[in-house]
mmCIF file as gemmi writes it, N, C-alpha and C atoms, coordinates in Angstrom:
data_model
loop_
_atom_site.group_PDB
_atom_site.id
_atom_site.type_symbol
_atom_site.label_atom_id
_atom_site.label_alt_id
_atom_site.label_comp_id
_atom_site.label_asym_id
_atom_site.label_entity_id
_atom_site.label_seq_id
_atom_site.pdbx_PDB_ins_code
_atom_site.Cartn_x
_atom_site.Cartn_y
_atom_site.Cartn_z
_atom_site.occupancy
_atom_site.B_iso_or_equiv
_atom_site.pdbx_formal_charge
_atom_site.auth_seq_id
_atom_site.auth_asym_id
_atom_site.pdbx_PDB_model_num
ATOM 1 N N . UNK Axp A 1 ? 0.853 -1.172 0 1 0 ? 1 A 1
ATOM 2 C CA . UNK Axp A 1 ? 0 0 0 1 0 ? 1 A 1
ATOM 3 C C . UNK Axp A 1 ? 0.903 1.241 0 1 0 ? 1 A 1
ATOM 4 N N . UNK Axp A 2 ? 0.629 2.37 -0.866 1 0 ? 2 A 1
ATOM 5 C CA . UNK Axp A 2 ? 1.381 3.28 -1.259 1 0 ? 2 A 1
ATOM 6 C C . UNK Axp A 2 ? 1.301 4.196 0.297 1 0 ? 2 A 1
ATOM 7 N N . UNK Axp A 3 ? -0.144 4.42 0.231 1 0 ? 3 A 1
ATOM 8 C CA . UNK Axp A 3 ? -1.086 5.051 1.002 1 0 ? 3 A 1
ATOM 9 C C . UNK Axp A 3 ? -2.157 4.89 1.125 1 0 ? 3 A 1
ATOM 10 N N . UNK Axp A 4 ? -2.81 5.104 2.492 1 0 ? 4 A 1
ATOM 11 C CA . UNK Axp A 4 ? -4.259 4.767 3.403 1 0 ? 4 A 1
ATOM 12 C C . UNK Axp A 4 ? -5.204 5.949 3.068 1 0 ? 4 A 1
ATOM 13 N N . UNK Axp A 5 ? -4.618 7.046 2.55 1 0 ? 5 A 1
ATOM 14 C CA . UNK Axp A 5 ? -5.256 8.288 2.038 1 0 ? 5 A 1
ATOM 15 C C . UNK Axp A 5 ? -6.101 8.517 1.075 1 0 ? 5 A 1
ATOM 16 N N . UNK Axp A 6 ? -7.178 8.864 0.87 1 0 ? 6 A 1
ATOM 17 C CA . UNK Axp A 6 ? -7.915 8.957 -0.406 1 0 ? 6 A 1
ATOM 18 C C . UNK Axp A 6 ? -7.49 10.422 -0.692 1 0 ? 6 A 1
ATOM 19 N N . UNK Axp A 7 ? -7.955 10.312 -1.99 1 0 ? 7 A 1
ATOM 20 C CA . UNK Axp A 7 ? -8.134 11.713 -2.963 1 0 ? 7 A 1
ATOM 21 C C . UNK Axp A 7 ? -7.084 12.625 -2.67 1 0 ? 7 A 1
ATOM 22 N N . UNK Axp A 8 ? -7.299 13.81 -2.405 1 0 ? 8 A 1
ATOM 23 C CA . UNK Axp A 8 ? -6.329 14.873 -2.549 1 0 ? 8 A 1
ATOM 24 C C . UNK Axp A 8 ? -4.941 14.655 -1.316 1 0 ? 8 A 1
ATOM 25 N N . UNK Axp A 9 ? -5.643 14.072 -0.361 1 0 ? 9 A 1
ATOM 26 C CA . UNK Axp A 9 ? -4.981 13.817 1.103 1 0 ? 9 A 1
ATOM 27 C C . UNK Axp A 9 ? -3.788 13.052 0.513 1 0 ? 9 A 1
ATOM 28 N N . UNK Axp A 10 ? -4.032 12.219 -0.204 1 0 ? 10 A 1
ATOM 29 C CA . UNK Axp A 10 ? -2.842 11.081 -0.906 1 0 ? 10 A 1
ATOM 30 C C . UNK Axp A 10 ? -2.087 11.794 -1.694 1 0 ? 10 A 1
ATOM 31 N N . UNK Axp A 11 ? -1.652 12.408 -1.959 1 0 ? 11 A 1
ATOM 32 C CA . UNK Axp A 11 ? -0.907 13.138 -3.322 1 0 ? 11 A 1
ATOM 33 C C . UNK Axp A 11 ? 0.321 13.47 -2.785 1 0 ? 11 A 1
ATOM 34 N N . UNK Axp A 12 ? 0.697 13.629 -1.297 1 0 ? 12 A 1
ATOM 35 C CA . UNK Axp A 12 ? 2.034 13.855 -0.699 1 0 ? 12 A 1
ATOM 36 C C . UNK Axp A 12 ? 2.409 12.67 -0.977 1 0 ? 12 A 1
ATOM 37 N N . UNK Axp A 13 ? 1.905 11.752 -0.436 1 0 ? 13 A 1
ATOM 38 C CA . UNK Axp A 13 ? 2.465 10.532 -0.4 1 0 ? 13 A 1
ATOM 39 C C . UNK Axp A 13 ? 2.409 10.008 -1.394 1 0 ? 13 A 1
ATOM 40 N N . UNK Axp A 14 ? 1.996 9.943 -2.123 1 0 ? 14 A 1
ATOM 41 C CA . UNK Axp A 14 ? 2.065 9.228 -3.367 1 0 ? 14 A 1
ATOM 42 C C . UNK Axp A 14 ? 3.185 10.057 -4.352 1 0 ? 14 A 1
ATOM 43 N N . UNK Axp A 15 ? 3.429 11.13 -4.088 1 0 ? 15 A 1
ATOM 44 C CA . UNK Axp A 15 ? 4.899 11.921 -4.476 1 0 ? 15 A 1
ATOM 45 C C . UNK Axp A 15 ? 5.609 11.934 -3.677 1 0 ? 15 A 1
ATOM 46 N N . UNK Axp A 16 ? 5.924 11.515 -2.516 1 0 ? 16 A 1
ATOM 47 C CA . UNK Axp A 16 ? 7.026 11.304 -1.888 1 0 ? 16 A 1
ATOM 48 C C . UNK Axp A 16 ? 7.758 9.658 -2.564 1 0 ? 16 A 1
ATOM 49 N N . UNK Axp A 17 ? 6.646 8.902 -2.753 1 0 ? 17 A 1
ATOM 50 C CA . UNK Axp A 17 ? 6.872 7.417 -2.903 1 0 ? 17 A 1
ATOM 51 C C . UNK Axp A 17 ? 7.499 7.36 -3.917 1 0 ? 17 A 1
ATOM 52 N N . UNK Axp A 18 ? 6.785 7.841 -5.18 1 0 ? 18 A 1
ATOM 53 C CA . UNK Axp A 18 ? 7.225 7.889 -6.656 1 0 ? 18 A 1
ATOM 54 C C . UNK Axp A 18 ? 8.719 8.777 -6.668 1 0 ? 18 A 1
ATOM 55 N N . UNK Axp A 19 ? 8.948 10.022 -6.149 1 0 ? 19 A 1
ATOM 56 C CA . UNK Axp A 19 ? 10.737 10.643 -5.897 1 0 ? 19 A 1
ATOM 57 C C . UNK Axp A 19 ? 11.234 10.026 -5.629 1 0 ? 19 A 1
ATOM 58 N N . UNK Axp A 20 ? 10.46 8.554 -4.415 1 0 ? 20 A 1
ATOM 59 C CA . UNK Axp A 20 ? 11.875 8.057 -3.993 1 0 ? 20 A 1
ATOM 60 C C . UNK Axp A 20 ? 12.735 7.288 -4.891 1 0 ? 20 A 1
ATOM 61 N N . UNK Axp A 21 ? 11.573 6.393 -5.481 1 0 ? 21 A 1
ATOM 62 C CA . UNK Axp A 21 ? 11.686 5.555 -6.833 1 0 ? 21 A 1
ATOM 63 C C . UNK Axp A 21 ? 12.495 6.044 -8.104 1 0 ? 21 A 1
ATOM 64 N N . UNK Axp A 22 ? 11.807 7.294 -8.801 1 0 ? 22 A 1
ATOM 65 C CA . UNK Axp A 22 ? 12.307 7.966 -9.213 1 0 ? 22 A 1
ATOM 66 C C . UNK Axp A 22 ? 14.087 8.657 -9.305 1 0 ? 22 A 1
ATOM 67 N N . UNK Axp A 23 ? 14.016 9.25 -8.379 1 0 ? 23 A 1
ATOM 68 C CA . UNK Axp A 23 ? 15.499 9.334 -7.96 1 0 ? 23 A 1
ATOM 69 C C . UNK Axp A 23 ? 16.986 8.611 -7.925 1 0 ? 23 A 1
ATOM 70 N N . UNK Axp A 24 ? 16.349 7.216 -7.265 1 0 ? 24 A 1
ATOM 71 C CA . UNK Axp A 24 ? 17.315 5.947 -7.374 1 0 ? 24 A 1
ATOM 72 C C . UNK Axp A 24 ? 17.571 5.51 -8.444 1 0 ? 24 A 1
ATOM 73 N N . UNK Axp A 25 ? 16.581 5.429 -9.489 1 0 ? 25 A 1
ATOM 74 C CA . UNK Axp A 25 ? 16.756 5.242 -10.903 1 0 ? 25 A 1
ATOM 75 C C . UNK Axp A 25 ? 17.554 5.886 -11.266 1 0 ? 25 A 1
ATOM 76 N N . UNK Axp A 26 ? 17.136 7.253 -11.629 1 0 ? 26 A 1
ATOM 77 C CA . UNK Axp A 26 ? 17.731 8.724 -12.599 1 0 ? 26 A 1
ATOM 78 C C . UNK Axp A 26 ? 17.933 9.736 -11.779 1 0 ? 26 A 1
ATOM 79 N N . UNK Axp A 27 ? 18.663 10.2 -11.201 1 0 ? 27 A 1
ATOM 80 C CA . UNK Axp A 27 ? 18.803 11.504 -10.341 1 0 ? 27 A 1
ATOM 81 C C . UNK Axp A 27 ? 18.174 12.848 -10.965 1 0 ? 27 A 1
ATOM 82 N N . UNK Axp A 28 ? 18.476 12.785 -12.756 1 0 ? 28 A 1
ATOM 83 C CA . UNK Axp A 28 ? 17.935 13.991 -13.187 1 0 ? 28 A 1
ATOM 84 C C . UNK Axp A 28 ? 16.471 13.922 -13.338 1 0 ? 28 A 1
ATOM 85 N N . UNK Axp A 29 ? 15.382 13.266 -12.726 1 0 ? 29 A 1
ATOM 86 C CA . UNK Axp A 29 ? 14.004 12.577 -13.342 1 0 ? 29 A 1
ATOM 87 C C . UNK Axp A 29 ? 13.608 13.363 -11.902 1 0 ? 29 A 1
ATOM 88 N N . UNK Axp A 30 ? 12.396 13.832 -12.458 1 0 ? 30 A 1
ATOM 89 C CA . UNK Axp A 30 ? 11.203 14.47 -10.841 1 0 ? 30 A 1
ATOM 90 C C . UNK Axp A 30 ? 10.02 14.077 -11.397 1 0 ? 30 A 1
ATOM 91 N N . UNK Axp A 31 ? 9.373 13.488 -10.44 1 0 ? 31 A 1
ATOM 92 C CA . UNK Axp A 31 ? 8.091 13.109 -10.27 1 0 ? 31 A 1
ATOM 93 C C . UNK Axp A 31 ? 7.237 13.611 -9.531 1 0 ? 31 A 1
ATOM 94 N N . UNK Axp A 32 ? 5.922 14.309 -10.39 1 0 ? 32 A 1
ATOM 95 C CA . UNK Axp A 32 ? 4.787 14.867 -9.332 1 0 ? 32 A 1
ATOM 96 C C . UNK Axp A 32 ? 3.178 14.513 -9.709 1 0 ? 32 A 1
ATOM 97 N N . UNK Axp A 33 ? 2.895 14.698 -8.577 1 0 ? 33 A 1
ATOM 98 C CA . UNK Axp A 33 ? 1.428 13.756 -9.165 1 0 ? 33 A 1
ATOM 99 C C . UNK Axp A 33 ? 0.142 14.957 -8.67 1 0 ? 33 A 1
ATOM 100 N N . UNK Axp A 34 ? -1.005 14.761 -9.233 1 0 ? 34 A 1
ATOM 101 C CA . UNK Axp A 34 ? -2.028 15.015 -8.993 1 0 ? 34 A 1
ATOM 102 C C . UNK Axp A 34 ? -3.181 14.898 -8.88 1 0 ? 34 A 1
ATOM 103 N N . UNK Axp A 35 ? -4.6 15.246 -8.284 1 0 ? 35 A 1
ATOM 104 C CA . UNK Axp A 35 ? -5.597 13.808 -8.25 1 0 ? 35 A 1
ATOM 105 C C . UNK Axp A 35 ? -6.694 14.33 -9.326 1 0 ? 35 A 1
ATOM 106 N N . UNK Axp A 36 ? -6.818 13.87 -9.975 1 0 ? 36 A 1
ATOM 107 C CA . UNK Axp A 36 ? -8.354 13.868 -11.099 1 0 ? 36 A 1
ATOM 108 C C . UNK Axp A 36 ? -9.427 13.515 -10.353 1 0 ? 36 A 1
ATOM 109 N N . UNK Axp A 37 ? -10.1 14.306 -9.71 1 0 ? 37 A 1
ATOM 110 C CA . UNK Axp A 37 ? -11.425 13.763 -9.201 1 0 ? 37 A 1
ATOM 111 C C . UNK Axp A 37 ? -12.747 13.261 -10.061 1 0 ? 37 A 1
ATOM 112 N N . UNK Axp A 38 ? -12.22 13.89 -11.043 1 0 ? 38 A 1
ATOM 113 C CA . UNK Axp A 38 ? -13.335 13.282 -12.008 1 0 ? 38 A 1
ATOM 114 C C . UNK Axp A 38 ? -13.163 11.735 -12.319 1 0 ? 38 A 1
ATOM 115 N N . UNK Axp A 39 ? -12.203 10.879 -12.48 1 0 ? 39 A 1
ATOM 116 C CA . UNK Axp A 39 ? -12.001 10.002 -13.206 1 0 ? 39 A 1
ATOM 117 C C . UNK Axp A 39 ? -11.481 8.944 -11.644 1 0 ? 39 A 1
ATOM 118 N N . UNK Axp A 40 ? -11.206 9.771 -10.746 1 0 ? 40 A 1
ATOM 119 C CA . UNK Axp A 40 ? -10.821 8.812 -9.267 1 0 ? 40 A 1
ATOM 120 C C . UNK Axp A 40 ? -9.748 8.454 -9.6 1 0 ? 40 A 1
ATOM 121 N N . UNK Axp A 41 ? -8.408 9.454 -10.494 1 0 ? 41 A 1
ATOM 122 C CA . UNK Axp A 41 ? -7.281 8.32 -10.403 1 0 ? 41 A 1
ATOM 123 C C . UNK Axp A 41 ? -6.452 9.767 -9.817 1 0 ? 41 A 1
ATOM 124 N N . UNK Axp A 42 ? -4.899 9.073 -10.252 1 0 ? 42 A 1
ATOM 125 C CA . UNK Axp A 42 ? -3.669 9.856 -9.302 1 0 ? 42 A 1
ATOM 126 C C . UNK Axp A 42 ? -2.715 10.16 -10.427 1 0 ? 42 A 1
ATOM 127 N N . UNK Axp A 43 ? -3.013 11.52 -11.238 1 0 ? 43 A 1
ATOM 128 C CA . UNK Axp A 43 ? -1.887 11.726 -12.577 1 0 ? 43 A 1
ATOM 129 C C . UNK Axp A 43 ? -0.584 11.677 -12.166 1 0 ? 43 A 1
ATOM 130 N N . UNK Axp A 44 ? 0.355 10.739 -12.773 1 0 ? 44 A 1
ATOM 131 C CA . UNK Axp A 44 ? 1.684 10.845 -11.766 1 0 ? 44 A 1
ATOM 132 C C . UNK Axp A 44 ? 2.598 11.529 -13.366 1 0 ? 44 A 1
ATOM 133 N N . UNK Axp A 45 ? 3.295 12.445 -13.3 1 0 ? 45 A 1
ATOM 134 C CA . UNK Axp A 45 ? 4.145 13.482 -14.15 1 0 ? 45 A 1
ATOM 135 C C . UNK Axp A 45 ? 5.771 13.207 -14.184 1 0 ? 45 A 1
ATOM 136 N N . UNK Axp A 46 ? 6.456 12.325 -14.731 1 0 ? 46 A 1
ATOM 137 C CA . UNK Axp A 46 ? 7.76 12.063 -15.189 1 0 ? 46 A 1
ATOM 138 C C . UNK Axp A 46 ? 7.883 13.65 -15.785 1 0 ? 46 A 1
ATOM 139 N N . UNK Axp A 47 ? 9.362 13.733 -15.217 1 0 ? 47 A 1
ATOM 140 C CA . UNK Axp A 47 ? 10.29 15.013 -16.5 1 0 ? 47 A 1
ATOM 141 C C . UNK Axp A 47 ? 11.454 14.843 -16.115 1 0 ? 47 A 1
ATOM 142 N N . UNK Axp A 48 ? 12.305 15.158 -17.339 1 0 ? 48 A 1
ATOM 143 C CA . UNK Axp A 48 ? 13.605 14.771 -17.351 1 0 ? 48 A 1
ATOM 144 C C . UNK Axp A 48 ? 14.087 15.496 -18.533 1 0 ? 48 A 1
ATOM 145 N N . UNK Axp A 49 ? 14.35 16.849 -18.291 1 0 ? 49 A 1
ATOM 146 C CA . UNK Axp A 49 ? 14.413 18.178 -19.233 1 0 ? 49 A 1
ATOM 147 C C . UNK Axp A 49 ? 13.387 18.19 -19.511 1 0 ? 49 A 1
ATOM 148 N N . UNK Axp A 50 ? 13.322 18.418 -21.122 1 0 ? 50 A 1
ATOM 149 C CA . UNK Axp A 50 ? 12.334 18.974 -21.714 1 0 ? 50 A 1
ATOM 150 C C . UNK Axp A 50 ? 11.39 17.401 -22.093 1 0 ? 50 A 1
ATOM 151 N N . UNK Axp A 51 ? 11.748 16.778 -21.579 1 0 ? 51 A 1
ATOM 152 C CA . UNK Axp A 51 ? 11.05 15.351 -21.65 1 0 ? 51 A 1
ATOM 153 C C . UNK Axp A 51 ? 9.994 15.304 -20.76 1 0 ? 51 A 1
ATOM 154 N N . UNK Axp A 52 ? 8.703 15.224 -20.945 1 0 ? 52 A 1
ATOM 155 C CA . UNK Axp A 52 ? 7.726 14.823 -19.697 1 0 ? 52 A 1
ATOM 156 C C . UNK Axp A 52 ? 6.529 13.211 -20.209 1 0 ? 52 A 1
ATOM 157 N N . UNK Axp A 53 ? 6.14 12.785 -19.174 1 0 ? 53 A 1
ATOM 158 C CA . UNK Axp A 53 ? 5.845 11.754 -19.28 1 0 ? 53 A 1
ATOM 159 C C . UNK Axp A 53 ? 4.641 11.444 -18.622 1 0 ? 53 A 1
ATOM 160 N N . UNK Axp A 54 ? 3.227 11.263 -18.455 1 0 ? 54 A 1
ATOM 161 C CA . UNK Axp A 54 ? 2.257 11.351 -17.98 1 0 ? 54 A 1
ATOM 162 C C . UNK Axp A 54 ? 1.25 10.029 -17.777 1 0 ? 54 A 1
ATOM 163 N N . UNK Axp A 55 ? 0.984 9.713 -16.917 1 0 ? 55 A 1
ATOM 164 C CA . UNK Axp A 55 ? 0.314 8.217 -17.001 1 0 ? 55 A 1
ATOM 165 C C . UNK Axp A 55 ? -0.469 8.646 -15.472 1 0 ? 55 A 1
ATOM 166 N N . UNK Axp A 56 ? -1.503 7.497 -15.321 1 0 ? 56 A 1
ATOM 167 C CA . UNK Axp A 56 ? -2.421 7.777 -14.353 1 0 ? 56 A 1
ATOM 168 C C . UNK Axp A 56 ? -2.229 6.129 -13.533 1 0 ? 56 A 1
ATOM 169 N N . UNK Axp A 57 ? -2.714 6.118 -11.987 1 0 ? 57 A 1
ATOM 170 C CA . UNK Axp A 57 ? -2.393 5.031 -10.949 1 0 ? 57 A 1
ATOM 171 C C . UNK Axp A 57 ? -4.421 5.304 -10.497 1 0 ? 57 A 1
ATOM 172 N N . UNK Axp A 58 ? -4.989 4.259 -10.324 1 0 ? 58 A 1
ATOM 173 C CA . UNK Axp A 58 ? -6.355 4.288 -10.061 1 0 ? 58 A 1
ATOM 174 C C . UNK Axp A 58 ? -5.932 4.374 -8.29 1 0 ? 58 A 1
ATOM 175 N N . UNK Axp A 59 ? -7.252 4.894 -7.755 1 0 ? 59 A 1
ATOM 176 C CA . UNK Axp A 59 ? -7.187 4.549 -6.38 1 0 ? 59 A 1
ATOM 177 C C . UNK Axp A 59 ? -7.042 3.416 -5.399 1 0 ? 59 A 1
ATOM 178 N N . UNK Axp A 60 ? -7.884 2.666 -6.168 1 0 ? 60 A 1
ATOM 179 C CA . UNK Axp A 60 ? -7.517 1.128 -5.587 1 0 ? 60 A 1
ATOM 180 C C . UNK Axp A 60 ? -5.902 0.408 -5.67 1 0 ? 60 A 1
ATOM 181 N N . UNK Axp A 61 ? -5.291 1.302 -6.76 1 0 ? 61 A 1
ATOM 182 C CA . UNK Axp A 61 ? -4.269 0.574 -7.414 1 0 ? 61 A 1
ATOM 183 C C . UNK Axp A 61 ? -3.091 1.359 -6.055 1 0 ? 61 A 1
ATOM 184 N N . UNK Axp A 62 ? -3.205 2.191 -5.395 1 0 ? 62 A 1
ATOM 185 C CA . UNK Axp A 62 ? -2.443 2.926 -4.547 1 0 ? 62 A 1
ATOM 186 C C . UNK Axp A 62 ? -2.681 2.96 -2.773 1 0 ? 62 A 1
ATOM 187 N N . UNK Axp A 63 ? -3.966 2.203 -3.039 1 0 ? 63 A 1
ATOM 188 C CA . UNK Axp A 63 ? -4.676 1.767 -1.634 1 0 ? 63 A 1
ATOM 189 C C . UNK Axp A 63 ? -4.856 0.109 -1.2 1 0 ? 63 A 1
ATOM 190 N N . UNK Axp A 64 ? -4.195 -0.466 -2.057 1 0 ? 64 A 1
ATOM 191 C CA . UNK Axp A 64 ? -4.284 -2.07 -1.89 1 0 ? 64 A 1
ATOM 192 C C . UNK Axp A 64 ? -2.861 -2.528 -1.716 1 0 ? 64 A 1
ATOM 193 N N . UNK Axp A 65 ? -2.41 -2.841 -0.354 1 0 ? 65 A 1
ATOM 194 C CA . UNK Axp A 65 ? -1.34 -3.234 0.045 1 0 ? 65 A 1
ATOM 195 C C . UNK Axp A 65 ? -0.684 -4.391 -0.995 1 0 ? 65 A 1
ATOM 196 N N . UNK Axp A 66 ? -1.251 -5.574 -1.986 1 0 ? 66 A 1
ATOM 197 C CA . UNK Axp A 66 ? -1.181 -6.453 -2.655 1 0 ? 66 A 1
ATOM 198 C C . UNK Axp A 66 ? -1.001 -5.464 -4.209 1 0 ? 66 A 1
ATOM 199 N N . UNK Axp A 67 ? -0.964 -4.523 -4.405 1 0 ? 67 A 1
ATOM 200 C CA . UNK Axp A 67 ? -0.961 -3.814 -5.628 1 0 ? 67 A 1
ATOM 201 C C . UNK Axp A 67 ? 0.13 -2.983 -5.598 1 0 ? 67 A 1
ATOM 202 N N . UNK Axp A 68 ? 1.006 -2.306 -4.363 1 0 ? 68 A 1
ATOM 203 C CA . UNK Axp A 68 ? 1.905 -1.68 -4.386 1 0 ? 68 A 1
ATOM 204 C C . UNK Axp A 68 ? 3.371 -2.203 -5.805 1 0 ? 68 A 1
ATOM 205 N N . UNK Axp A 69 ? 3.78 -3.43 -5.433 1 0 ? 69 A 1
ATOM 206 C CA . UNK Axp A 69 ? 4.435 -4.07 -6.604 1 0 ? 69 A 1
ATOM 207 C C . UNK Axp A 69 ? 4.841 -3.505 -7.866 1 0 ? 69 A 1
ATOM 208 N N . UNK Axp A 70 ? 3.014 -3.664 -8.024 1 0 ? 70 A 1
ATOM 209 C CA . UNK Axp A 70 ? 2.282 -3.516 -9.043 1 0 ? 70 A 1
ATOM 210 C C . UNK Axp A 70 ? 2.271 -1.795 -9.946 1 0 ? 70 A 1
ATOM 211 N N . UNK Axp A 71 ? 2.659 -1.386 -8.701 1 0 ? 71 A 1
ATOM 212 C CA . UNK Axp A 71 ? 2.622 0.196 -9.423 1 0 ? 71 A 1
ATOM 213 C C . UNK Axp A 71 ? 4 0.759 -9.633 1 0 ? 71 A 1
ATOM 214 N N . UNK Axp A 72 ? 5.064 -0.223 -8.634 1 0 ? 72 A 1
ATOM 215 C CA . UNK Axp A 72 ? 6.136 -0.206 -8.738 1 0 ? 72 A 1
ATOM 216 C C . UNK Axp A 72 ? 6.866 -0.335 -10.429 1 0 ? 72 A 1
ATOM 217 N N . UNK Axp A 73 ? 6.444 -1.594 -10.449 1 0 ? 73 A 1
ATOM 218 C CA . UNK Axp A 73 ? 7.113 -2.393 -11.802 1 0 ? 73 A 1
ATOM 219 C C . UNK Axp A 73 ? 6.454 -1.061 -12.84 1 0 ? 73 A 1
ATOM 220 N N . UNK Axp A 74 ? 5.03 -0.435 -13.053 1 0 ? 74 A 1
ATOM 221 C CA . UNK Axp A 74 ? 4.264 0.459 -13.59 1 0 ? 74 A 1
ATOM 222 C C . UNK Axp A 74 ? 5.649 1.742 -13.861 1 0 ? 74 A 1
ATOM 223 N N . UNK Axp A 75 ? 5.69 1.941 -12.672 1 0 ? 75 A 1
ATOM 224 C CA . UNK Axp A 75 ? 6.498 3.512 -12.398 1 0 ? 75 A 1
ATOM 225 C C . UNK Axp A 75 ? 8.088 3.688 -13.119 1 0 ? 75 A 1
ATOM 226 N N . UNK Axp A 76 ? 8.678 2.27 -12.706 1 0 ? 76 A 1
ATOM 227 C CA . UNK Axp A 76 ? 9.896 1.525 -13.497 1 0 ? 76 A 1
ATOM 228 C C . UNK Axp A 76 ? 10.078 1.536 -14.755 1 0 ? 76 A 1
ATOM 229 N N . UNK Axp A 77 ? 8.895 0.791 -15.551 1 0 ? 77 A 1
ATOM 230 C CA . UNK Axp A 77 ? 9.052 0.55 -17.061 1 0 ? 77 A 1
ATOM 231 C C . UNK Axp A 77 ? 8.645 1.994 -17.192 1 0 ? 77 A 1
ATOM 232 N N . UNK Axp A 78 ? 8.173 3.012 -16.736 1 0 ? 78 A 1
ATOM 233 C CA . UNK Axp A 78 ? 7.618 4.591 -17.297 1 0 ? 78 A 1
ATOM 234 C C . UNK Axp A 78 ? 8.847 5.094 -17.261 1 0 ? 78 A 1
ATOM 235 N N . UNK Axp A 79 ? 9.957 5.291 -16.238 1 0 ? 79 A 1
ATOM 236 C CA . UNK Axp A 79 ? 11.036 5.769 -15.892 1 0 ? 79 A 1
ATOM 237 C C . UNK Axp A 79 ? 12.136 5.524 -17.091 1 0 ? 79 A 1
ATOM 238 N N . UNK Axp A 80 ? 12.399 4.353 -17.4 1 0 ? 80 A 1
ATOM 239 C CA . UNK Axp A 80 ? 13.201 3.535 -18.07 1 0 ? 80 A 1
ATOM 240 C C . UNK Axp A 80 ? 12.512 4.161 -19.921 1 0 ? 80 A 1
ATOM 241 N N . UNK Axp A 81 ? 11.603 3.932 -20.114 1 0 ? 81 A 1
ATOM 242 C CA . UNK Axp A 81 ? 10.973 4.801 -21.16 1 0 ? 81 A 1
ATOM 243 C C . UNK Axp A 81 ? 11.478 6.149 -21.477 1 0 ? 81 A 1
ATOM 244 N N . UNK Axp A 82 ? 10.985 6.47 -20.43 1 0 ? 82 A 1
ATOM 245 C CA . UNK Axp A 82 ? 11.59 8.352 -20.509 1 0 ? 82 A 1
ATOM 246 C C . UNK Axp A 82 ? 12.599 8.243 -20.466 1 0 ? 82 A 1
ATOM 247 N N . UNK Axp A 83 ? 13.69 8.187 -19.88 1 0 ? 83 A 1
ATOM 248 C CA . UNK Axp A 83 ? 14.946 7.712 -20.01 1 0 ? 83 A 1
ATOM 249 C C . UNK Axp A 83 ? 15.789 7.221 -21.542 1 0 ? 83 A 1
ATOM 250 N N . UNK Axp A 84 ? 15.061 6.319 -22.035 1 0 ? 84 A 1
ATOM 251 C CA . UNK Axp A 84 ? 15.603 5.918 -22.899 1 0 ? 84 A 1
ATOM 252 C C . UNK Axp A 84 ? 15.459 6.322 -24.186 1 0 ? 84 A 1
């Protein structure tokens, strides 16, 4: 579980989690996220210069201790993308 937080409350944490990730990978890569209330997900924002990278994490997918992994391996192959 990323975080126990719904909606807007989650967005620290769910950008603290993803920097940390982020970082260890690529030092030059920042990650920031934001919540779409319309759609219930968590926009998470790769950049790496003028490179940006945009993909969305559902709520369940950031609130289910058995899915963390899951968003991991997600955040990884996005990183490695931009990157490459």
């Amino acid at each position: 579980m990323i975080t126990d937080k719904k909606g807007e409350a989650a967005v620290s944490d769910i950008e603290q989690w993803a920097n940390r990730i982020t970082t260890s990978v690529d030092a030059q890569m920042a990650a920031s996220v934001y919540y779409d209330e319309d759609s219930s997900t968590y926009v998470l924002r790769l950049a790496k210069g003028n490179r940006v990278l945009l993909f969305r994490l559902s709520e369940a997918q950031v609130q289910t201790r058995e899915r963390e992994e899951e968003c991991e391996k997600t955040l990884r192959g996005k990183i490695k993308g931009l990157s490459s």
